[in-house]
C-alpha positions, 0 to 999 in steps of 0.5 A: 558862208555857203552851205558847203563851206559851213560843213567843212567847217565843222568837219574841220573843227570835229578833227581839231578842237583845238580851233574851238579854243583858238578861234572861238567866232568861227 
């Protein structure tokens, strides 16, 4: 992943942690 890919990602899990649960490879 890009660097700025890998930020929105944690953007996205700090807004829904559900994903933590659902999408633990991420």
């Amino acid at each position: 992943l890009k660097e700025s890919e890998v930020q929105m990602n944690r953007e996205t899990i700090s807004k829904t942690p559900e994903i933590i649960v659902l999408k633990p490879a991420l």
